[in-house]
C-alpha positions in Angstrom: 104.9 27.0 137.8 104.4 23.2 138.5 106.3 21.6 141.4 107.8 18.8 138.9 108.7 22.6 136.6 110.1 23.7 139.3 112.3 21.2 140.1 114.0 20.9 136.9 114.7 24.7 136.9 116.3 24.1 140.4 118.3 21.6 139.2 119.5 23.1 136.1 120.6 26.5 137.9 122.6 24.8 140.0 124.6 22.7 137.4 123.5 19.6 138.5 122.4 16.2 136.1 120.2 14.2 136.9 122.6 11.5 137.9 124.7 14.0 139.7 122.0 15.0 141.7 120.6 11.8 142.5 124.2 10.9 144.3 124.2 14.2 146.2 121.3 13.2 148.1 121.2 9.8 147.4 118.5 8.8 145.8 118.3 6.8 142.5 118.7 9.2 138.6 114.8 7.4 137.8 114.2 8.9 140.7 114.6 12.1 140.2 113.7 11.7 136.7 109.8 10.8 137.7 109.6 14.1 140.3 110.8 16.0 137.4 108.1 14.6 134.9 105.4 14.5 137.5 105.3 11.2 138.0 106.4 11.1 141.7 105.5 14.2 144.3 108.9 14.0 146.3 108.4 12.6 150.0 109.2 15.5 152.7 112.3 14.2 153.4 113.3 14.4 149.9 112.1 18.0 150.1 114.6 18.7 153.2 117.4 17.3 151.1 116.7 19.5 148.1 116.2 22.7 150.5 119.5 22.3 152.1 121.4 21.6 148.8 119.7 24.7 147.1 119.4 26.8 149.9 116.2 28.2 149.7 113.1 27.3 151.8 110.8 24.3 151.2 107.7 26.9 151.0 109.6 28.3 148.0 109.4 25.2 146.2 106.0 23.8 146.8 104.1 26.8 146.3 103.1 27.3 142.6 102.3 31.0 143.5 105.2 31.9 145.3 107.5 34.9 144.0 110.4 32.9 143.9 108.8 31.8 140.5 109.8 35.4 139.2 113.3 34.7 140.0 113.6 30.8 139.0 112.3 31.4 135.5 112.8 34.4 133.5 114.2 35.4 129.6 118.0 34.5 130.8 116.8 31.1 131.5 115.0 30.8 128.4 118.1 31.9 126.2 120.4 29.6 127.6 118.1 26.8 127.0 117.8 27.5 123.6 121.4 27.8 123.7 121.7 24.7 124.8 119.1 23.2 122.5 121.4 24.5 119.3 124.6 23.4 121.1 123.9 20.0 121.3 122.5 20.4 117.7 125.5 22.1 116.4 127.7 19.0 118.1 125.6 16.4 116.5 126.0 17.5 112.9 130.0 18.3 113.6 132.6 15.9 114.9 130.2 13.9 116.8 128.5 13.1 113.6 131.6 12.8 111.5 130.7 16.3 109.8 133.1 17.6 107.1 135.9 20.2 108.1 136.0 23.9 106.6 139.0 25.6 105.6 141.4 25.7 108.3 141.7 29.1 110.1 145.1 28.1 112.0 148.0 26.1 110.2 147.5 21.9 110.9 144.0 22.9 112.5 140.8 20.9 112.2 137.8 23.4 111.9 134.3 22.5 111.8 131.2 25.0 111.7 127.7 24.9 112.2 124.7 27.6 111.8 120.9 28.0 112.5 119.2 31.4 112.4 120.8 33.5 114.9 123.2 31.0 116.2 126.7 30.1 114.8 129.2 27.0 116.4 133.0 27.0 115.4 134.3 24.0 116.4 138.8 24.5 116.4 141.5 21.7 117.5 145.0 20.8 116.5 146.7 17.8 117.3 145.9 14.2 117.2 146.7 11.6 120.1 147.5 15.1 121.9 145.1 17.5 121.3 144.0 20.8 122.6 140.8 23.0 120.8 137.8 25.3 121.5 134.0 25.4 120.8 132.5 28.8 120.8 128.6 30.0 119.6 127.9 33.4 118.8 124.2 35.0 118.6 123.8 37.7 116.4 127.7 38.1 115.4 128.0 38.3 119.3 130.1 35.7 121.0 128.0 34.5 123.9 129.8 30.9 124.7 133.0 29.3 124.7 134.4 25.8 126.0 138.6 25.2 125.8 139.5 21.4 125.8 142.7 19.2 125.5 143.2 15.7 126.0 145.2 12.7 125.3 145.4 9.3 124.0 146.6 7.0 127.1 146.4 3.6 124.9 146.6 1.5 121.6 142.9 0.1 122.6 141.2 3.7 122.0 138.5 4.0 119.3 137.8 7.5 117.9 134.3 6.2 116.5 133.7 5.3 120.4 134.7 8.3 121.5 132.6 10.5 118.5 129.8 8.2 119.8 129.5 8.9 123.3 129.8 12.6 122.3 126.7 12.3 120.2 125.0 11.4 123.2 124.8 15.1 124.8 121.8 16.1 126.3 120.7 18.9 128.1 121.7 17.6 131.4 125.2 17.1 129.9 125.7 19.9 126.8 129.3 20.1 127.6 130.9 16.7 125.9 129.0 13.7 126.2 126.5 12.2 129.1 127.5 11.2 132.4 128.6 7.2 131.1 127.9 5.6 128.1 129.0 1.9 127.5 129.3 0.0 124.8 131.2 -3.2 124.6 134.3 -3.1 126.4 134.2 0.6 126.0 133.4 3.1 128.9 133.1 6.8 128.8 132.8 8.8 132.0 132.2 12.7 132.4 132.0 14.8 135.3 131.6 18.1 135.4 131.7 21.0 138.4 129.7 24.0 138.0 127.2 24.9 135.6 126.4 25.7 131.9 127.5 29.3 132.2 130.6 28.8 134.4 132.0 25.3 134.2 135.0 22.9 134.1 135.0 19.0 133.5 137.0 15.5 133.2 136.7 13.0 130.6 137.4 9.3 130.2 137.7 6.0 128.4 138.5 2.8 129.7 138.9 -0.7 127.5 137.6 -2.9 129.9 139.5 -1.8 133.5 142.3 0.1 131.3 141.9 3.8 131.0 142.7 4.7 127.3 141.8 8.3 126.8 141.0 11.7 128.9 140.4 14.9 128.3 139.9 18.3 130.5 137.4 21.0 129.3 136.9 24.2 131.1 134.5 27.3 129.9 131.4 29.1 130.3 129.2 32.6 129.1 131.2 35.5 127.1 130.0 38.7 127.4 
C-alpha cells in the first residue's frame, strides 16, 4: 500500500474528515488533501503528529511492506466503503433530492426508500418544525446500519431547500448528514461529528447570517 493509501485508511478508521483532521494537528484541509492524493510526502514533523494522534509507530506508516498493511486494509474496510458509497447514494435520490415518499409505515410519518442490488435505505421521520426519524440500510435482508436523528426549527429565516441542499453535499468524509460547512448566501450549515462511521454521534446547524435558525442531533452506527 502507498503512503498517500495509507493515509487515507488511517484517517478514515479513526473517524476523522479531512477538515477535522487538519485542525487536530493544525495544518490546513488542502493540506491533507494533497498527502492523501500523493501530491505532497508529509514533512517528519507532520509524521510525528499523525503517529501520536493514531498511536501507532511512524515505521508503520512509511513502509509500504509493513504488516500493519494486513490490519489497515482488509474485506471489513472494503464493505463499509461500499456502504458508504450507496449511503450517500441512497441520500441523494431521497430527501436530499426531493425524492417522493412511500406509503407511510407509522401514522403522520414521512417514509422514503431507496434500493441498489444488495442494499436497501429506509429513510422514517415525523414531525415538522420538531422532528425526530431514523435511516437504516440493510444488506441482504440483514440490517447492518442505522442513524436516529431529531431536530428543530429555531427561526422564521430557515429554508428547507437550504437545508435539503447542504445534505446533498455528503461525501465520504461526511456520510452522516451533510459536509463539514456549506454556505450559500446568508445561509450556513455546520456539522461535527465525534466518532466514526460505525460508532458515531453528531450536531447540526444553520445560521441566517449570525442567527442560528435550525439544529439537529444524530447519533448511530453498525447493527449486527
Amino acid at each position: 500500500m502507498k503512503l498517500y493509501e495509507k493515509l487515507q485508511v488511517l484517517r478514515k478508521k479513526n473517524g476523522y474528515s479531512q477538515e477535522e483532521l487538519a485542525y487536530k494537528i493544525g495544518v490546513s484541509r488542502q493540506t491533507i488533501g494533497k498527502w492523501e492524493s500523493g501530491q505532497v510526502i508529509p514533512e517528519i514533523s507532520g509524521m510525528v503528529l499523525l503517529s501520536g494522534l493514531y498511536g501507532i509507530p511512524i515505521d508503520r506508516i512509511v513502509k509500504e511492506d509493513d504488516d500493519c498493511n494486513i490490519t489497515l486494509v482488509n474485506s471489513t474496510d472494503r464493505n463499509i466503503d461500499n456502504l458508504i458509497e450507496f449511503l450517500i447514494r441512497a441520500k441523494k435520490n431521497t430527501y436530499a433530492g426531493n425524492g417522493k415518499e412511500v406509503e407511510p409505515s407509522k401514522t403522520a410519518a414521512h417514509d422514503l426508500e431507496y434500493s441498489e442490488k444488495e442494499f436497501f435505505y429506509y429513510d422514517s421521520y415525523i414531525g415538522g418544525e420538531c422532528f425526530s426519524g431514523e435511516e437504516a440500510v440493510w444488506k441482504s435482508s440483514v440490517p447492518v446500519w442505522c442513524m436516529n436523528y431529531t431536530g428543530r426549527v429555531l427561526g422564521e429565516e430557515f429554508c428547507g431547500d437550504f437545508l435539503k441542499e447542504a445534505l446533498y453535499h455528503a461525501d465520504a468524509n461526511m456520510p452522516y448528514r451533510g459536509p463539514n460547512i456549506y454556505r450559500k448566501g446568508e445561509y450556513g450549515y455546520h456539522c461535527r461529528v465525534q466518532g466514526e462511521f460505525l460508532w458515531f454521534q453528531g450536531y447540526e446547524e444553520i445560521f441566517y447570517s449570525s442567527k442560528r435558525v435550525y439544529e439537529c442531533y444524530f447519533h448511530g452506527g453498525k447493527v449486527r
